[in-house]
C-alpha positions in Angstrom: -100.3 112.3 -21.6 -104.1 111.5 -21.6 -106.5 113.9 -22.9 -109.0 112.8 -20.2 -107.5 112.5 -16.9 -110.9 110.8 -15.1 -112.6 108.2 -17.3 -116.2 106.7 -17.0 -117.3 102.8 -18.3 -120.4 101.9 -18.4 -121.7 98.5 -19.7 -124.0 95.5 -18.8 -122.0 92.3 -17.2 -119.9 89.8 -20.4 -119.5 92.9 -22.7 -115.6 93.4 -22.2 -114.9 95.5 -19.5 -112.7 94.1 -17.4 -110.3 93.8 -20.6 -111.1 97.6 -21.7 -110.2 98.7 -18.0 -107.3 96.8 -18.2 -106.0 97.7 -21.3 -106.6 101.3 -20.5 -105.2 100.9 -17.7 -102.0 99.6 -19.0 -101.7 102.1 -22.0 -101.6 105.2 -19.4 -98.6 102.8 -17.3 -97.1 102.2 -20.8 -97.0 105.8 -21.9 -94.9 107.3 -18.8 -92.1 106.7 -16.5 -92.1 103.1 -15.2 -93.7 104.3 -11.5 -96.3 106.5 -12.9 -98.9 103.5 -11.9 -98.6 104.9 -8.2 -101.2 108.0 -10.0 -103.4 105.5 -11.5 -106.9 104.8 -10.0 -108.8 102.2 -11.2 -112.3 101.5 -9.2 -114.7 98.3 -9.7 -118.0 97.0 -7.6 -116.2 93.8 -6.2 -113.9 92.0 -4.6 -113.8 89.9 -7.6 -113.8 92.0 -10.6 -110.7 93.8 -8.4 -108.5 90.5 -8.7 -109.9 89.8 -11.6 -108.6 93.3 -13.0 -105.0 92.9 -11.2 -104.6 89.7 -12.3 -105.6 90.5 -15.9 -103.2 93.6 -15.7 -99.9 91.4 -14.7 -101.1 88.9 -17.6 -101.5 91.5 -20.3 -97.7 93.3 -18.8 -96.4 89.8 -18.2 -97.1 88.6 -22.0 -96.0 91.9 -23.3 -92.5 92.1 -21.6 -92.0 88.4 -23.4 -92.8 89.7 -26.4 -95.5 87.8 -27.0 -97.7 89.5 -29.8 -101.4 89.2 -30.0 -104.2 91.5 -30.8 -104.0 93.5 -27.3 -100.6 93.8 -28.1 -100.5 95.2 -31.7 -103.7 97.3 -30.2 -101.9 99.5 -27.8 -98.5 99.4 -30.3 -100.3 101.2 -32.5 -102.0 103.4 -30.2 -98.9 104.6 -28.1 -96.9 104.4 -31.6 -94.3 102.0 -30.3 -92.6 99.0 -32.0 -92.7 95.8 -30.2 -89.0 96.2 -28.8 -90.5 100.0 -27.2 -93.6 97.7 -25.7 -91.6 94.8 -24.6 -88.9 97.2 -22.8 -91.7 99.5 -21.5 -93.7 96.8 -20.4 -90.9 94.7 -18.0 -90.1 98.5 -16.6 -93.7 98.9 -15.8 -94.3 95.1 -15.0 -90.8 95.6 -12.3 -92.1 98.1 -11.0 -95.8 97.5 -10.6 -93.8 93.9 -8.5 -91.7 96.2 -6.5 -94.3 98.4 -5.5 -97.6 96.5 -5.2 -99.1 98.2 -2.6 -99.2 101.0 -4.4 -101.2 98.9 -7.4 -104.2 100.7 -6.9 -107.4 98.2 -8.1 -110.0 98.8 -5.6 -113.9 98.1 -4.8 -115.6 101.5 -4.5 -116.0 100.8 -0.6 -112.3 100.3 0.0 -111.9 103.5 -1.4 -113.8 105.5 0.2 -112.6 104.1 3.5 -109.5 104.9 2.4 -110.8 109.0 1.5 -112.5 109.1 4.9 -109.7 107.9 7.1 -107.4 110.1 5.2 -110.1 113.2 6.6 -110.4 111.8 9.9 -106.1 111.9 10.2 -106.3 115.9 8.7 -109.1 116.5 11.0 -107.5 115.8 13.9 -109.9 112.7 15.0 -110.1 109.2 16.2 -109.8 106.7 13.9 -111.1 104.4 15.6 -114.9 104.2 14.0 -117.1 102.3 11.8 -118.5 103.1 8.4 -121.8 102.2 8.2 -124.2 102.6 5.7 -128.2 101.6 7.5 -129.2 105.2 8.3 -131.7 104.1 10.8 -129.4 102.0 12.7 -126.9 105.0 13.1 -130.1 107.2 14.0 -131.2 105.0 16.5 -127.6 104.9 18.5 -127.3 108.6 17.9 -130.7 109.4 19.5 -130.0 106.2 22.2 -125.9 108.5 23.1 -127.7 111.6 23.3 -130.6 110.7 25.2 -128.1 108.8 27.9 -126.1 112.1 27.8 -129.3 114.1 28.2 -130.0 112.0 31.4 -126.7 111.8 32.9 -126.3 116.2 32.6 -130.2 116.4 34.4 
């Protein structure tokens, strides 16, 4: 099991990350159960770099479950200590399930996220979900002042 159970990656755009989230990504899959993706979080700027990511995740799972050897391969071999028969097997467990199971592939923006967080509170809390997440702090102010000023004059 990892060491670290929330990592942090910081780097400027074209120095690897997307390959280094991926791999990473992939070694925690590899190195449980086949499902244990479903616990996995990984969470990117945009829309883009989340494709990007899935994408490069099936690849790297894809190739591995052939067999196929490369540097990525032999890389996370040697760090979960398995031979290429362990990776290949491990890899078309994780690769079936991750296909059985993709809405629970969890590669998201930072927005969708957080949507997700805050209508998982509003359903606990008991409320609507019917609202809007907005982020322009004088826009909300204004219709806040604007409700309670028309709710002001209607109780007068």
């Amino acid at each position: 099991m990892p060491t670290k159970p929330f990592q942090v990656y910081r780097s400027s755009a074209g120095s690897g990350k997307t390959r280094t989230l991926a791999k990473e990504f992939v070694k925690l899959a590899l190195r449980s159960y086949p499902n244990y993706f479903k616990h996995i979080l990984a969470v990117t700027f945009t829309n883009k770099a989340t494709q990007e990511m899935k994408e490069r995740i099936l690849h790297y799972l894809n190739d591995f479950s052939k067999g196929v050897e490369n540097d990525l391969s032999r890389e996370i071999g040697e760090e979960l200590t398995l031979t290429a028969a362990e990776l290949q097997k491990k890899s078309q467990q994780v690769q079936s399930a991750i296909l059985h199971h993709f809405s629970q592939f969890a590669v998201s923006t930072i927005d969708a996220f957080f949507q997700k967080v805050i209508r998982s509170f509003t359903r606990e809390a008991g409320l609507l979900g019917n609202f809007r997440l907005e982020v322009e702090n004088e826009l909300v102010l204004a219709e806040v002042v604007d409700a309670l000023m028309d709710e002001l004059g209607n109780n007068g």
